[in-house]
N, C-alpha and C positions, 0 to 999 in steps of 0.2 A: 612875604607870604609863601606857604610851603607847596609847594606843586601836587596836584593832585596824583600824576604818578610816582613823584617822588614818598609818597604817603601810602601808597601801593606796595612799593615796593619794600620799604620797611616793615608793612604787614605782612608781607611774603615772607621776607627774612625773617620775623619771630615766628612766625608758623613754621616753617620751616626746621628752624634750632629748637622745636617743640616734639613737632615728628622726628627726628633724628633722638630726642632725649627719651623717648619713650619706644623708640624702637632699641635703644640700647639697655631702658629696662624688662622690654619684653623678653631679651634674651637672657636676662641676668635671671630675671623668672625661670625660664625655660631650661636653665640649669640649674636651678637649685629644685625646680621639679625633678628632674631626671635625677638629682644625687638624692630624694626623697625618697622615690620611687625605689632604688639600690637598696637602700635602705630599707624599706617594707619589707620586699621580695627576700632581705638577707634574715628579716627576724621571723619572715611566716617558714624558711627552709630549717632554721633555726628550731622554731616551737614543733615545725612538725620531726624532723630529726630526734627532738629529745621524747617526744612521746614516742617518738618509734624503739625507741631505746629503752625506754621505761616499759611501754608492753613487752618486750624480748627479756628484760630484766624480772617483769613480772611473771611469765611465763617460764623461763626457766625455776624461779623456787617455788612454785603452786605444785606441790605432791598429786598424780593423777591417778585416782582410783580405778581398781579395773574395769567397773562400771561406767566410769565417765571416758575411759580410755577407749571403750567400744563404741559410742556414738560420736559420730560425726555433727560438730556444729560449725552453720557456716557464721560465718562470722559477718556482722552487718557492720555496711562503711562508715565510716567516721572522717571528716575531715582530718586529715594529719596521720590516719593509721596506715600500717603496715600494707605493703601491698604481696599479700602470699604467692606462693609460686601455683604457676598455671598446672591445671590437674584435668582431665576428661572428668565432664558433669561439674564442675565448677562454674556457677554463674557468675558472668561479669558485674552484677550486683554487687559482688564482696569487696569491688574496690570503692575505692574513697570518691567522689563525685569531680574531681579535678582531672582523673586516671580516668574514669568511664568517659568520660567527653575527648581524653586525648586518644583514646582507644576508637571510640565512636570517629571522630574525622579520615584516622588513618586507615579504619574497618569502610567508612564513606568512599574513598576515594579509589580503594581499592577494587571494586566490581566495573568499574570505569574504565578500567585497565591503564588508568595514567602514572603506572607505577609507584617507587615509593615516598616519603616527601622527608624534606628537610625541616628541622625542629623549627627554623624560621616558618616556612610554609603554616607546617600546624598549628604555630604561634596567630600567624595571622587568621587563620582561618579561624581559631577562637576566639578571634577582637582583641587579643591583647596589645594590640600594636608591634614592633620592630623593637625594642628597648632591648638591649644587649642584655637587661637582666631579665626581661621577661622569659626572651627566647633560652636564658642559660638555665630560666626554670624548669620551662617547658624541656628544654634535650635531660635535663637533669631528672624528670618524671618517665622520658619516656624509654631512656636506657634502663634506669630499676622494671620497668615495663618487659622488657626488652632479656633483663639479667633475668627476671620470673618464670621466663616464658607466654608473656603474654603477646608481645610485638616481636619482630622478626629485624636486628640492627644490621644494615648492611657494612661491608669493610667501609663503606664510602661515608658512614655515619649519618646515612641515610634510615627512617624506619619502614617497614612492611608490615604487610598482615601477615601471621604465621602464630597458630599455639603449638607448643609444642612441652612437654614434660621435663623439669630438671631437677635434677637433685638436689636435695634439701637436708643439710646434718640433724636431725632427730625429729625435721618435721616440722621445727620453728624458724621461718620466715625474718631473714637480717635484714637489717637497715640498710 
């Protein structure tokens, strides 16, 4: 007859090599999420890079009548567009809704006087988590920010608030 802790303990043991098999798929998960995720982050850098290319490409052959050359239009965001160079009287409007929110944290934190933050920081502060590819989106948004005039990049590759004016060759805004 079999011992009733002997019968215990055999339950323990497949429970045990249960929990151990599934904590070894939890991790398998947890990496092939993270190489999904890379993946995302590398086809939205992707889709938005070529539309930025393709407005600069369109923009360059559109003939601009003198008419149309005298008004000023601002241009409304679009996920994935261009982010123009900073100008006095340019609203933060024109940028794309991913820019205004990485603008807005940095612009947040700066009246606080807790100086300026690191793309990790902002990362977080928008919820996107710590994912090396999140944060490499977020520094990769917020230096074109930064190259615009719209944020202020410190040597330390740190951002600030700062607008400030830059030069721009014929007024169209690169990738």
């Amino acid at each position: 007859m079999v011992s009733v802790l002997g019968m215990l303990e055999e339950r323990e043991t497949a429970a045990r090599v249960r929990v151990e098999g599934l904590r070894e798929e939890v991790a398998r998960l947890a990496g092939v999420l993270e190489a999904a995720e890379i993946e995302l982050d590398r086809r939205v850098i992707a889709r938005e890079e070529l539309v930025e290319a393709l407005a600069v490409s369109a923009a360059e052959t559109t003939a601009v009548t003198g008419a149309e050359a005298e008004q000023e239009i601002v241009p409304s965001p679009v996920p994935g567009s261009i982010v123009p160079a900073w100008r006095g009287g340019l609203p933060v409007t024109v940028l794309a809704p991913d820019y205004q929110q990485i603008l807005g944290v940095v612009e947040e934190r700066d009246p606080t006087g807790q100086g300026p933050l690191k793309a990790r920081d902002i990362t977080v502060k928008l919820g996107l988590g710590t994912t090396s590819a999140k944060v490499e989106g977020v520094r990769s948004k917020a230096r074109r920010l930064a190259e615009r005039g719209w944020l202020v990049q410190e040597t330390s590759g740190m951002f600030s608030v700062g607008r400030r004016p830059v030069a721009v060759p014929d007024a169209v805004p690169s990738a």
